[in-house]
matplotlib code that plots the C-alpha trace (Angstrom):
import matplotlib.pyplot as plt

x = [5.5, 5.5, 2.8, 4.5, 7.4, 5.5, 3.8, 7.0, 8.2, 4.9, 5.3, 8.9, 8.3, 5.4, 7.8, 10.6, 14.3, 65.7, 66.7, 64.3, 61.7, 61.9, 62.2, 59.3, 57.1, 57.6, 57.2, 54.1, 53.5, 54.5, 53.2, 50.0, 48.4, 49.7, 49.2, 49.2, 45.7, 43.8, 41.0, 41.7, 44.2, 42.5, 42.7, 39.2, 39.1, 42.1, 40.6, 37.8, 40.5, 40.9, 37.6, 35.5, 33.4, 30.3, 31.6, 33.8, 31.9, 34.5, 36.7, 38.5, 35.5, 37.1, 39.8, 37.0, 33.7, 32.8, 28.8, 29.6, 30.0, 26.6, 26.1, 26.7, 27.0, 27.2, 25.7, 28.1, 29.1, 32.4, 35.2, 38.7, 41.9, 45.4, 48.5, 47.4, 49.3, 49.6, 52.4, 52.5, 55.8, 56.0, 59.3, 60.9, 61.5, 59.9, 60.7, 59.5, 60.6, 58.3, 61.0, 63.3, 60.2, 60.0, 63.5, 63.7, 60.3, 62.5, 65.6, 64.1, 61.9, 65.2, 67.6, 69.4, 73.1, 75.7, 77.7, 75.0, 75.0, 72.3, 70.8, 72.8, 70.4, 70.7, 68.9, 66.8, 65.7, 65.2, 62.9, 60.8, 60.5, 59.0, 56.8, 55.8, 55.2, 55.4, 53.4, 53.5, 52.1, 53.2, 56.0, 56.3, 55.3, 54.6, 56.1, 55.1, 56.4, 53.8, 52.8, 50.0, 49.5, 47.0, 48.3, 44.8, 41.1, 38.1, 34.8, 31.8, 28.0, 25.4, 21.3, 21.4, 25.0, 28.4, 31.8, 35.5, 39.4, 42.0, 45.8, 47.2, 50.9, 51.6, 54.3, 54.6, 57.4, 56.5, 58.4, 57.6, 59.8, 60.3, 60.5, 63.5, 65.6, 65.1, 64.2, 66.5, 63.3, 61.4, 57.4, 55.4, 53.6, 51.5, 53.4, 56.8, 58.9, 59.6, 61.6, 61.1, 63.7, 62.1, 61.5, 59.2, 60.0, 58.0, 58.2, 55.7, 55.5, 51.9, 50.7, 47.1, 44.7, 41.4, 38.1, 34.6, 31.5, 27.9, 24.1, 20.6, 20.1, 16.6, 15.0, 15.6, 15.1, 11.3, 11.0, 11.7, 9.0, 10.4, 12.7, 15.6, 18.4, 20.1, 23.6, 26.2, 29.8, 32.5, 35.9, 38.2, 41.5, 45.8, 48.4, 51.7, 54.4, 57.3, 60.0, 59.3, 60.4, 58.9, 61.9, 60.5, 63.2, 62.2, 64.4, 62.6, 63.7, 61.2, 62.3, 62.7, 62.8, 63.1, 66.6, 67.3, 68.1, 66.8, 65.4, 66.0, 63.9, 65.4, 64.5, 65.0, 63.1, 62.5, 61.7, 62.8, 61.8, 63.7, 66.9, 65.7, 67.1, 70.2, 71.1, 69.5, 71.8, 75.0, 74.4, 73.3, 76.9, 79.1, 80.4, 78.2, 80.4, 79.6, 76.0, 75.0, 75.0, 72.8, 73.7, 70.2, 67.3, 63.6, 62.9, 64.7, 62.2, 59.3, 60.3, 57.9, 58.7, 55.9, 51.7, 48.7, 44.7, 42.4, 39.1, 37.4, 33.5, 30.9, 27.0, 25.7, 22.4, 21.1, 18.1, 17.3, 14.6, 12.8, 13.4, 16.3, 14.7, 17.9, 17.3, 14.4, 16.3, 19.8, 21.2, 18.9, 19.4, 22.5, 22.6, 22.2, 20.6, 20.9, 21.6, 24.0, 24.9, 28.1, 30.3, 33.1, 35.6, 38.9, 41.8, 40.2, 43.2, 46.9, 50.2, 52.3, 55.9, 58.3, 61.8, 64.3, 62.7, 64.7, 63.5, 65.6, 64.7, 66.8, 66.1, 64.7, 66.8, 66.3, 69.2, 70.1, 71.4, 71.9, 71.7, 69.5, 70.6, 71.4, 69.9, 69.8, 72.5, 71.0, 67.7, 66.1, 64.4, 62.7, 64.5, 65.0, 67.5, 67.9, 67.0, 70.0, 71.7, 70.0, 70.1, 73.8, 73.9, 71.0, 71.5, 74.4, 72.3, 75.0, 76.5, 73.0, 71.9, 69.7, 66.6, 65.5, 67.3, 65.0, 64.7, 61.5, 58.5, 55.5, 52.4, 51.0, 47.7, 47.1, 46.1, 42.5, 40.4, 36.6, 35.1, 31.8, 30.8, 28.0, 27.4, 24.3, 24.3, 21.8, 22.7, 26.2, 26.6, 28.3, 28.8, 30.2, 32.1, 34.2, 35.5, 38.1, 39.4, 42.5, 42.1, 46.0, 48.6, 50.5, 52.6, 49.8, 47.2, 47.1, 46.5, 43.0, 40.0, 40.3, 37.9, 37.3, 35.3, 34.6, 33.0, 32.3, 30.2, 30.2, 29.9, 29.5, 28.2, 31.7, 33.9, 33.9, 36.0, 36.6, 37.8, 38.3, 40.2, 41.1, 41.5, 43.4, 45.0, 49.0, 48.7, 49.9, 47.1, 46.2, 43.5, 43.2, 42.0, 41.1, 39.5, 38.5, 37.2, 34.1, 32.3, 30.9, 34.0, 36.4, 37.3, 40.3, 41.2, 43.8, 44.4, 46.6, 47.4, 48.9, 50.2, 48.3, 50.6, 48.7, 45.4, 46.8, 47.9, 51.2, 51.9, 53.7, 52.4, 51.9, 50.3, 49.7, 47.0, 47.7, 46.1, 43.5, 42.3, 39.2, 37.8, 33.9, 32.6, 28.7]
y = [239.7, 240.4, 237.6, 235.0, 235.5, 235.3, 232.2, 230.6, 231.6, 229.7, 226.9, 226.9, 227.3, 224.5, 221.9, 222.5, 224.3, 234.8, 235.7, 238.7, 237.1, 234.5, 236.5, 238.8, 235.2, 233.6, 237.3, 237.2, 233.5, 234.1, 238.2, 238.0, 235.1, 229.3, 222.8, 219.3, 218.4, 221.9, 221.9, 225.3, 227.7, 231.1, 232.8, 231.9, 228.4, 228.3, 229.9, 226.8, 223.7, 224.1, 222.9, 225.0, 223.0, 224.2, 227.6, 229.3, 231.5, 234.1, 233.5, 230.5, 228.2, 227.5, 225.3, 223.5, 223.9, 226.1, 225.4, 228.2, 230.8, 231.3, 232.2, 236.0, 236.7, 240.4, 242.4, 243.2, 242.5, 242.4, 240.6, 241.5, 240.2, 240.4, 238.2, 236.2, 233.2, 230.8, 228.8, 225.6, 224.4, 221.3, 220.3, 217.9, 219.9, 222.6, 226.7, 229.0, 232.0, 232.6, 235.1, 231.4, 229.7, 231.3, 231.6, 228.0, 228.1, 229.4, 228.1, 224.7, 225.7, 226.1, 223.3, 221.7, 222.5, 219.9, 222.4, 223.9, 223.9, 220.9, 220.5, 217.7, 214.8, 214.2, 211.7, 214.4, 215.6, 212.2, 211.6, 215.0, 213.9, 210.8, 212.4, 215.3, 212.9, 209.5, 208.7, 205.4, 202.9, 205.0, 203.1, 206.5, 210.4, 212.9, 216.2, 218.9, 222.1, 224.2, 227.0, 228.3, 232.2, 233.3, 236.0, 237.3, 236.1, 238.2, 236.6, 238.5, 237.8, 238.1, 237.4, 233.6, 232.4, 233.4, 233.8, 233.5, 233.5, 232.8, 232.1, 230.1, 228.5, 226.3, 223.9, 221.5, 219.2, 216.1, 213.2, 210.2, 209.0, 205.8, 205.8, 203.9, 207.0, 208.5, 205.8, 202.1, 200.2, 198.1, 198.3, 195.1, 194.1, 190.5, 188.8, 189.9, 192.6, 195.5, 197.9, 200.7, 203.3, 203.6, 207.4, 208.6, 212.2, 213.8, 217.3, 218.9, 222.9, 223.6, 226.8, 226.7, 229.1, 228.1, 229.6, 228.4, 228.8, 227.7, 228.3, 226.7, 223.7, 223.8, 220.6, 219.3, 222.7, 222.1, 218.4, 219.8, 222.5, 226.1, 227.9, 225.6, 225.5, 223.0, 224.6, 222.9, 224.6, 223.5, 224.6, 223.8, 225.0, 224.8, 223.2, 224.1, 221.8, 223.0, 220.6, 217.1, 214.4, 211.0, 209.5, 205.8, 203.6, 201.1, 199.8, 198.1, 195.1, 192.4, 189.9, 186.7, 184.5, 181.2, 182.0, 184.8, 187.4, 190.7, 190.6, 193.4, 194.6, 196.9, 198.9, 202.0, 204.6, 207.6, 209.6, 213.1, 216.3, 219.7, 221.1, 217.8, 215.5, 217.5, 216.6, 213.5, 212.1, 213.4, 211.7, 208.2, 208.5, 209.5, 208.7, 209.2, 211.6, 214.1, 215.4, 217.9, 221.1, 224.1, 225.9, 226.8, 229.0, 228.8, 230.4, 227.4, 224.9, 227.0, 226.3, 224.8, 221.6, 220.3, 220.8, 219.3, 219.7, 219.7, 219.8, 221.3, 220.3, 220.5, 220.6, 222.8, 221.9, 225.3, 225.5, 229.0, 229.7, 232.6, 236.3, 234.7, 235.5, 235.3, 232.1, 234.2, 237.4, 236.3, 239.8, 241.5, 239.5, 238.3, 234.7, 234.9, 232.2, 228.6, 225.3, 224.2, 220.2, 220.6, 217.9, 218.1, 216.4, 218.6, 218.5, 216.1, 215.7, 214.9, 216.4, 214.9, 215.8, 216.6, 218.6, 216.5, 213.3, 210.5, 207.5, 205.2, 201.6, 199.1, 195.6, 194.6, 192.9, 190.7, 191.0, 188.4, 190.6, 190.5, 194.4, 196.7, 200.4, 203.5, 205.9, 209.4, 212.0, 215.0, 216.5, 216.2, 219.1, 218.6, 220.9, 219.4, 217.4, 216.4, 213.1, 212.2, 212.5, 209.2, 207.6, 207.6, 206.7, 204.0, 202.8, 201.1, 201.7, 202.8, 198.9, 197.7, 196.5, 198.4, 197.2, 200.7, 203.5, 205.7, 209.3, 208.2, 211.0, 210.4, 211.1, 211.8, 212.3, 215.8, 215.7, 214.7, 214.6, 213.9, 216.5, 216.5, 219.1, 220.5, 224.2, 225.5, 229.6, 231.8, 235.1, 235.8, 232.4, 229.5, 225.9, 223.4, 220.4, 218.8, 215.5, 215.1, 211.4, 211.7, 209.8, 209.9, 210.2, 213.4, 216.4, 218.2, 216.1, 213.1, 209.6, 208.6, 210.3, 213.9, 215.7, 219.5, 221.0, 224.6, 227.6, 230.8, 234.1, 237.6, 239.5, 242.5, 242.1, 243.3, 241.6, 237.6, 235.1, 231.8, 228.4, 225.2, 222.0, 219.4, 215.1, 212.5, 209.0, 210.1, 214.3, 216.5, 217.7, 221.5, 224.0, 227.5, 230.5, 233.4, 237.3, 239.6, 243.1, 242.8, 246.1, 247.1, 247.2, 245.4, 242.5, 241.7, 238.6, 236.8, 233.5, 230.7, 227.4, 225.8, 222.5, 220.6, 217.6, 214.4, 216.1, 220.0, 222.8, 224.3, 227.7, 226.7, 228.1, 225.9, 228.3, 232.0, 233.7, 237.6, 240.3, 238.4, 241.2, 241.3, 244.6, 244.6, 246.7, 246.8]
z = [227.0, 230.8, 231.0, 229.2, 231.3, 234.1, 233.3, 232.9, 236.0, 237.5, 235.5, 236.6, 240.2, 240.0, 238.0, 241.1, 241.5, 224.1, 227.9, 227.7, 226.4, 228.7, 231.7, 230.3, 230.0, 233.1, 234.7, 233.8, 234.6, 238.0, 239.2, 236.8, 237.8, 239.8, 238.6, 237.5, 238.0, 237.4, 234.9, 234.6, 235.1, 236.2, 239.1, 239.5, 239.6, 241.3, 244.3, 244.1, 244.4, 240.6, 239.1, 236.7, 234.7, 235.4, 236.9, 234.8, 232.1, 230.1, 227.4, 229.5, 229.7, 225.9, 227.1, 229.9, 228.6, 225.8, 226.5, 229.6, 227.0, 226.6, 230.1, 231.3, 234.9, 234.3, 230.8, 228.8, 225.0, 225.3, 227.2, 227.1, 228.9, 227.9, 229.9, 232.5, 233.7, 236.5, 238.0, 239.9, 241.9, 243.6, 245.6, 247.1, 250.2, 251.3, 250.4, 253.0, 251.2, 248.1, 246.6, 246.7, 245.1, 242.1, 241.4, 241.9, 240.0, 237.1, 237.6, 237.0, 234.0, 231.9, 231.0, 233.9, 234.1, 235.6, 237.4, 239.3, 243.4, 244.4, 247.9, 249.6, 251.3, 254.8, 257.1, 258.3, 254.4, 253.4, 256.3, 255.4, 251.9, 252.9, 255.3, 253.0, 249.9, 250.6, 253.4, 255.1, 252.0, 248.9, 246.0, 244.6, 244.1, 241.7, 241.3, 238.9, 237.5, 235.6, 234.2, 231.4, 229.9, 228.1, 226.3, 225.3, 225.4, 223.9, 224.4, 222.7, 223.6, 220.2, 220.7, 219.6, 220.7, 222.0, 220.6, 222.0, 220.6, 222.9, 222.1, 224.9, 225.8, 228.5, 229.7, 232.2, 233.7, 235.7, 237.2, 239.3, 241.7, 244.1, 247.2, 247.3, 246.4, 249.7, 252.4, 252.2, 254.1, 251.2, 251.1, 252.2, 249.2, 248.6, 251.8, 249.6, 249.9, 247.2, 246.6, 244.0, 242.3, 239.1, 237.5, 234.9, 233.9, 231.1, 229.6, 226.9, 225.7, 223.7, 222.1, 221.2, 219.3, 219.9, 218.5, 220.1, 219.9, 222.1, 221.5, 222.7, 221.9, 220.9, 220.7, 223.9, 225.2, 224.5, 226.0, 229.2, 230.8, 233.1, 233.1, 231.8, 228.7, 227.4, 225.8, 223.7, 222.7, 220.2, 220.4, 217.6, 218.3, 216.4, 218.9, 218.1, 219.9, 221.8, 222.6, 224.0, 226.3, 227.2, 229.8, 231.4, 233.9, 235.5, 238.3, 240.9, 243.4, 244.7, 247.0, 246.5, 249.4, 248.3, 247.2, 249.8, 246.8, 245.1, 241.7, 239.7, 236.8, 234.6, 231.1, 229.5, 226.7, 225.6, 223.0, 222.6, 219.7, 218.8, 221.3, 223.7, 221.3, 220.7, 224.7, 224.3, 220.9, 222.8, 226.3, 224.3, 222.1, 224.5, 228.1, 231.0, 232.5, 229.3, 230.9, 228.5, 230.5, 230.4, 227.5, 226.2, 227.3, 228.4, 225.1, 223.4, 224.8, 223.2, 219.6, 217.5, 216.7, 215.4, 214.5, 215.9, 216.3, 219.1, 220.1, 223.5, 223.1, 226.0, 227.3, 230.0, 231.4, 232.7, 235.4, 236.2, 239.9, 241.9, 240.3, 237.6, 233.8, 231.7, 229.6, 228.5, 228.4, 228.2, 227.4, 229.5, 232.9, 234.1, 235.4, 239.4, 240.2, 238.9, 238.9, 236.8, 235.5, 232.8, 230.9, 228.9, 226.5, 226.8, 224.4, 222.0, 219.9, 218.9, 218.1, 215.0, 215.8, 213.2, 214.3, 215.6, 216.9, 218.9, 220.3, 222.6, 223.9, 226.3, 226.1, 229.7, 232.0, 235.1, 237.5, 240.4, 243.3, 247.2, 247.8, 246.3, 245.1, 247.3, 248.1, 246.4, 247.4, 246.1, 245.4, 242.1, 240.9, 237.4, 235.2, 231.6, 231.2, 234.5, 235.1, 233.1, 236.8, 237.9, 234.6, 234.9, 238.6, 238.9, 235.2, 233.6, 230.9, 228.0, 228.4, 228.1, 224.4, 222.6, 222.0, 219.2, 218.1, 215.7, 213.9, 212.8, 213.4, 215.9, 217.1, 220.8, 221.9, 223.6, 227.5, 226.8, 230.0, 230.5, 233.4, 234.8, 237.2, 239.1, 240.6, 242.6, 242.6, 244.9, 244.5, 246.6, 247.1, 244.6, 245.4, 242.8, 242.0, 239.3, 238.6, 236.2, 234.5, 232.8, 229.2, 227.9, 230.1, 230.2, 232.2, 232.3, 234.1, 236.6, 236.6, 237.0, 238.6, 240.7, 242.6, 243.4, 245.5, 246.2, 247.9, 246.8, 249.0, 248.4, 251.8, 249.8, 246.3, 244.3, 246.3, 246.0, 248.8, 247.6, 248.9, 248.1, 247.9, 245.7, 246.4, 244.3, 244.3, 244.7, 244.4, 247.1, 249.5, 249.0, 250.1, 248.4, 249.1, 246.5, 246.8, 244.2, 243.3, 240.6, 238.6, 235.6, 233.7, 234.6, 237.3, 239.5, 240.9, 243.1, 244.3, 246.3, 246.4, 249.6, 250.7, 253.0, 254.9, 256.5, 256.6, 257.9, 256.6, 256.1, 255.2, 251.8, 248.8, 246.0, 243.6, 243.0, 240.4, 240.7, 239.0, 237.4, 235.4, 232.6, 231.1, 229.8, 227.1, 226.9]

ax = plt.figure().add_subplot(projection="3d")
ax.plot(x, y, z, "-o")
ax.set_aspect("equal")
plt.show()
């Protein structure tokens, strides 16, 4: 046995190298572990930029790629972890004071109520939201409020494959704003002038059970000679909906300078499922003046409302070198040394909504005008039920025709994203890299393609620091910065997120992943 295992080593080496509960969740989502545009939410990961796909290897790598479950980085049989979250706040203005942040965090995770104190806009807010978000060419931003828990994960390591469970809920909140809210100066665009204050807000709540499992793939393991695996992993998981809101205005100027005047391009829609559409039907049927006002909880938003199936499916291509034996003896040898080349298809799926849907459509409408709109007053935070502030202000829409009014059920795909990553491991030291392209648009990913990149060393072998950063067309700048404390039996993890501004840093926090704790059990 101890020849063969050295001969594949040389052959190797020759080939190359209700209030409670909702105080008690978003407790947990904001003390045990903090993101639009995050293929994963672990304090791990976070630590890297937010990438994963070739990295992460416990009961997580379900919901990113469940090829990693074959990997052990540590022997054990065994993987347990119970409640850890992550939150991810993104404001219009910055908050120094992290106790501020998460009550602000929280505050604008439950329904939005009219007769709550606002920041008032100034000249010199306006100008720092600009800066912050908007840069110098930017139409518009995008904001996110976030947060995922797993409230537990077991992942459980067998001769031929591995196993993992996980139930999971998450929620996000994301809008889009112009930039004609907060500065009156219209963008140069095509040798014309434009001026945007359109908004897209969007609001999803998804439980998931998921149950995966990944092996060997065998035949193309032997067309390939050394020390080399290729791994596939399947994830099948039940999404259970919480409420649901899909908000689209369009309100933007262009110039037209034939005739000296403004065009404006205006429309309306959105659809709505479970207490959202309660807020939604009275706002559409009554005066503008009657915003519906925070009268329900956090734990309201969390009601199922409808049912829905996903998929998580991925490939690992696994290249072990020098002393690393463990895709001969997987349980024997922990992974140490490797290069690793991953893909994956994440929430493969769609959600078929049932409780309490309502959709609403204007007809579009062109508008002659001298003047365009002004600008916003006060800030605009996120919280549900919100945006129907600037819908009354910037709108008209109630004396607009409509073009639908429905009941009728719908479907919506889940946030399905297509990652590809890469990750080179010598023994204390990880580098890897992840890009992510968003399929269907949704709150919990961005637009388009995003990169991460990360660093991971261990100056002493139980104690890992990590770095990283992440890059994408419209998403705040960020670095992060993550430590833990690794054994036998269990591990312990924190991380943070924090805004980078024009290419520096800034000493506001983003995200926070604390007390990222797993227990093993050989």
């Amino acid at each position: 046995m101890m020849q063969l295992l050295l001969n594949k080593k040389i052959l190797f080496d020759q080939s190359g190298t209700k209030r409670f509960l909702s105080l008690l969740v978003i407790f947990f989502l904001g003390f045990t572990s903090g993101l639009k545009a995050q293929i994963s939410f672990s304090a791990e990961s976070m630590a890297l930029g937010g990438g994963g796909t070739a990295y992460l290897t416990g009961y997580e790598s379900l919901f990113v790629n469940p090829a990693n479950l074959y990997i052990s980085e540590k022997n054990y049989s065994y993987q347990l972890s119970l409640l850890q979250g992550a939150y991810y706040y993104d404001s219009l203005l910055p908050v120094d004071n992290n106790f501020d942040r998460f009550r602000d965090f929280y505050n604008r995770s439950s329904f939005f109520n009219a007769g709550d104190t606002r920041t008032v806009l100034d000249e010199a807010s306006r100008e720092q939201i600009i800066e912050r978000s908007f840069g110098n060419h930017r139409s518009s931003s995008v904001f996110t409020n976030r947060a995922d828990i797993y409230w537990i994960g077991m992942k459980w390591v067998r001769p031929k494959r591995s196993y993992a469970f996980s139930l999971r809920s998450r929620f996000a909140s994301q809008y889009e704003l112009g930039r004609g809210y907060f500065s009156g100066t219209p963008l140069e665009r095509n040798n014309s002038f434009h001026f945007e204050q359109s908004f897209h807000y969007r609001y999803e709540a998804l439980h998931e059970l998921s149950f995966g499992f990944a092996e060997s793939f065998t035949y193309l393991n032997g067309l390939i000679p050394g020390l080399s695996e290729f791994i596939v992993g399947v994830a099948p998981k039940v999404v259970v909906p919480g409420s649901y809101m899909n908000a689209d205005f369009t309100n933007s100027y262009n110039f037209v300078s034939d005739g000296a005047f403004w065009q404006r391009n205006l429309q309306y829609t959105q659809q709505t499922t479970g207490i959202l559409s309660d807020h939604a039907a009275q706002f559409f049927s009554s005066q503008p003046s009657d915003l519906p006002s925070g009268n329900k909880s956090f734990r309201d938003l969390m009601q199922p409302t409808g049912i829905g199936v996903g998929l998580d499916i991925g490939i690992t291509y696994l290249i072990t070198f020098g002393e690393d034996l463990s895709v001969l003896r997987r349980q024997d040898d922990p992974t140490d040394q490797s290069l690793r080349i991953s893909f994956s298809i994440t929430d493969l799926g769609a959600v078929y909504y049932y409780n309490k849907p309502f959709e609403y459509q204007t007809e579009p409408k062109t508008i002659s005008t001298n003047t365009t709109g002004s600008l916003l007053q006060t800030e605009f935070g996120g919280a549900p039920n919100e945006h129907y502030n600037l819908v009354e202000e910037y709108g008209d829409l109630l004396a607009f025709s409509t073009d639908s009014f429905s009941e009728d059920n719908f479907n919506t795909l889940l946030p399905t994203t297509i990652n590809a990553g890469g990750l080179f491991q010598y023994r204390r030291m990880k580098m890897m890299g992840d890009l992510s392209y968003s399929v269907s648009e949704s709150a919990f990913t961005p637009k388009g393609l995003t990169t991460y990149l990360g660093l991971e060393i261990r100056p002493i072998r139980k104690i890992p620091l990590r770095a990283g950063t992440r890059l994408g067309s419209g998403l705040s700048g960020l670095y992060s910065l993550g430590a833990g404390f690794e054994t036998e039996r269990f591990d312990l993890n924190a991380a943070i997120q924090v805004k980078s501004r024009n290419s520096n840093p800034t000493s506001e926090i983003l995200a926070a992943s604390l007390l990222g704790i797993k227990f093993y059990i050989q």
